[in-house]
N, C-alpha and C positions, 0 to 999 in steps of 0.2 A: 504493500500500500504506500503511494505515497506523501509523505511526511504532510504536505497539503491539504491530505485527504481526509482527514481522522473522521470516521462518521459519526453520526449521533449515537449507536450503540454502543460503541464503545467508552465514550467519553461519560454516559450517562447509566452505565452499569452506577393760670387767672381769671375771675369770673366770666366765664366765657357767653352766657344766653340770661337773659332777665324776660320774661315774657308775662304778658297778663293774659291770660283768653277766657273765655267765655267754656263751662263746664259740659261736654259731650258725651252722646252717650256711654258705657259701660267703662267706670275706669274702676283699678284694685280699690280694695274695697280700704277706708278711709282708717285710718289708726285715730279711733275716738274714742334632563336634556340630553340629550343625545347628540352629540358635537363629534367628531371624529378625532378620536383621541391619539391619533396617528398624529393631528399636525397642530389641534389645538389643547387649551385647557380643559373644555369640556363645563365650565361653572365650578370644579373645584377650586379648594381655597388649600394651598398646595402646604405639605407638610413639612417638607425640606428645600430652602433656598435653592433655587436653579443654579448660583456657581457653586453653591455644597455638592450637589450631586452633578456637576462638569467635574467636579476635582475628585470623587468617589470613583467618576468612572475612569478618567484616568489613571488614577491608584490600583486600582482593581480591577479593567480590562484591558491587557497587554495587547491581543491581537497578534500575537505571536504563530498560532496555530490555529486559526479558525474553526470551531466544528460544519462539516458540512452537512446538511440534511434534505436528502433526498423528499421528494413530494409524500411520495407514498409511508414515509416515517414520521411526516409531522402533526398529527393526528394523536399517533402513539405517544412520541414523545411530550406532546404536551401533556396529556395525560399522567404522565411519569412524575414530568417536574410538580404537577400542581399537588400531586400524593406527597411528594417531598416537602414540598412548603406550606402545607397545608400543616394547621396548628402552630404554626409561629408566629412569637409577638409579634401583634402591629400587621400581620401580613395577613390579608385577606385573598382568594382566589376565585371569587364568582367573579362572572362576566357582566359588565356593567354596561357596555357600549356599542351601540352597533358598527357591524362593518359592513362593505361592501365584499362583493361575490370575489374584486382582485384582491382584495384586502384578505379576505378568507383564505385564497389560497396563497397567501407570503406568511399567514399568520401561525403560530406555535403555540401560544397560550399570552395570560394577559395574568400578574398581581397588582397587588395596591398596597402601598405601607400607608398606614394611617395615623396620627393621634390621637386623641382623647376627642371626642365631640366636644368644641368650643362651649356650644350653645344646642337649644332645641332647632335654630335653624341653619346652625352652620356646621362642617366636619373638615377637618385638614386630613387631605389626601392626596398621594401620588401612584400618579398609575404610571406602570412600567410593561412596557409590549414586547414579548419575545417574537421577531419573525426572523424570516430568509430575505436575503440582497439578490441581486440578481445574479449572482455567482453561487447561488443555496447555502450561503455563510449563514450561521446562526450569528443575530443581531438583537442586542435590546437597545429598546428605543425609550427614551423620555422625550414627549414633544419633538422640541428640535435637536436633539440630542441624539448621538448613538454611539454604539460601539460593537463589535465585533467581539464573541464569546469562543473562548479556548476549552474550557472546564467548565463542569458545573460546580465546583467549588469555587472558581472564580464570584459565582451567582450567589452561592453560599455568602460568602467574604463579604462582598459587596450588601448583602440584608443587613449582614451583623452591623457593620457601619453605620448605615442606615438605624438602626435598632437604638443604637451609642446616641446616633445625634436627636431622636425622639425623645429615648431616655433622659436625656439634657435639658432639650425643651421644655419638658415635661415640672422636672422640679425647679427651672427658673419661672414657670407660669405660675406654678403653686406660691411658691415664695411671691411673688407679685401679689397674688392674691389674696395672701395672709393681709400684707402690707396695708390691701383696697378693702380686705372687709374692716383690718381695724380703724381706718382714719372713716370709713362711711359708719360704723358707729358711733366714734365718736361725734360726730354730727349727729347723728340722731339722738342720741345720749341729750345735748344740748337741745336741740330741737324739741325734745318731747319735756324738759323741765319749761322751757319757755311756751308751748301749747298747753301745758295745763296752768300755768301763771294767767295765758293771754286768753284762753279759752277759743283756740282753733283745730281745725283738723289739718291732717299732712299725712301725708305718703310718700316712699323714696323708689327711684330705681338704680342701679347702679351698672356699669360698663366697663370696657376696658381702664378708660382714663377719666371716669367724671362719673360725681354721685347727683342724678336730678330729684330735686327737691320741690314737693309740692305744693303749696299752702294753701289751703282753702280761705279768699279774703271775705265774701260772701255765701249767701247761696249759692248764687248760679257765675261765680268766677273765682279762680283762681290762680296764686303768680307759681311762675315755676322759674327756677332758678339751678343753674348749672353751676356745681361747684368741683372744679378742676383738681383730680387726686395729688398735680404737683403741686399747687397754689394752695394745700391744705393749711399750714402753718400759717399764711398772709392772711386766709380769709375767716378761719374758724371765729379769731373772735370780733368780728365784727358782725357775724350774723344776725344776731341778735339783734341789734341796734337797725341791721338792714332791714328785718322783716317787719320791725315794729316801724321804722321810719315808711316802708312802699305802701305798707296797712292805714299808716295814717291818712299820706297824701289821698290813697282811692280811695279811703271814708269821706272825702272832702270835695270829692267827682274829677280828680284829676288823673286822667288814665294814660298811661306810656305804654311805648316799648323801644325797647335797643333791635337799629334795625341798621343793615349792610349799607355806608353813605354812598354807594355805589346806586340804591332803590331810588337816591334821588338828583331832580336834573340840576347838574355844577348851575348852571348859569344862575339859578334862581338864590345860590348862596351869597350873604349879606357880611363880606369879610370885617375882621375886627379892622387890618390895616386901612379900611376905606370909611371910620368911623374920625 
């Protein structure tokens, strides 16, 4: 055989938002695609940096000896890899995406290394396409990415990798998140001695980088207010003083909001120099 040739068998043995609005339907209740994953993203929200995994696969596919995989093997051979990686962290092996009928037949099998679900509507994920080039090289593909597969411990290597820089991800998220829920409680902490002092309702949500603050000023409106996780220290204490200060002026019918000076036309501005 030669040395070119190795087949598949073998190989494979600061306050950012002030708004007042008007109270709509159903809010918490008050404290009182199929995209071709050959050349795009597809809507996922990707789990490892694109030059993380340029530099993965450089480290970990040499391209040295290409596996080759005849038409009639690649059927089987997927099937082999997916029993392999199947049950390893982070690595998922359903089929998620469609292909076309030339796509089918360049195609090996399809994983996905994933994270933690961010959210209820979001998941970080990376899909990884194993197919043939036109020379029946065994190729994985990320998006625009590929490389040429020698071994399937190369494949191996290359997950574990992957596995490290999740695992990473994963406890600097946590540690962030320690950080956001203790500074959003402590807002609320403050917030709920100053609601039962002032006798209002509030509710919170909280995000990546900012805790939104509810306050009920009336019945039917309420201010909400963004209070930025970095700007915690600058703005905690003056909250107080703000909500009772925004509460008063709208008892008094003076209603605002902070809006982008972009929503209004230059000409019509009355500069201080021209006073």
């Amino acid at each position: 055989m030669n040395i070119r040739e190795k087949s598949a068998t073998g190989a494979f043995a600061n306050w950012g938002t002030l708004i007042i609005s008007p109270l709509r339907g159903a809010l918490p209740e008050w404290k009182s695609r199929r995209n071709n994953p050959l050349t795009t993203h597809g809507g996922w929200i990707m789990a490892i940096h694109q030059s993380t995994i340029k530099k993965l696969f450089r480290e970990h596919f040499k391209g040295k000896n290409p596996i080759r995989v005849a038409a009639e093997e690649r059927k089987t051979l997927g099937k082999t890899i997916k029993q392999r990686l199947r049950g390893m962290r982070y690595v998922h092996t359903d089929t998620r995406h469609y292909f076309s009928e030339e796509e089918l037949r360049q195609l090996v099998c399809e994983f996905f290394i994933s994270g933690q679900r961010d959210s209820y509507y979001y998941s970080f994920s990376d899909n990884f396409i194993l197919i043939v080039n036109k020379y029946d090289e065994l190729t994985i593909k990320h998006y625009g990415d590929d490389a040429p597969v020698s071994d399937f411990q190369e494949i191996l290597d290359f997950i574990a990798a992957c596995q490290e820089r999740v695992d990473r991800q994963q406890t600097l998220k946590n540690r962030r998140e320690k950080v956001r829920e203790f500074k959003a409680h402590a807002v609320i902490a403050q917030v709920k001695k100053l609601a039962k002092k002032e006798k209002f309702d509030f509710y919170t949500e909280t995000d990546t980088v900012k805790l939104k603050l509810y306050v009920r000023l009336f019945e039917k409106e309420c201010i909400e207010l963004h209070i930025p996780f970095n700007k915690f220290k600058e703005t905690l204490p003056d909250l107080s003083s703000m909500i009772l200060s925004l509460r008063e002026l709208h008892g008094k019918g003076i209603k605002f909001k902070i809006r982008n000076i972009k929503s209004y036309r230059r000409s019509a501005w009355i500069t201080h120099e021209s006073l």
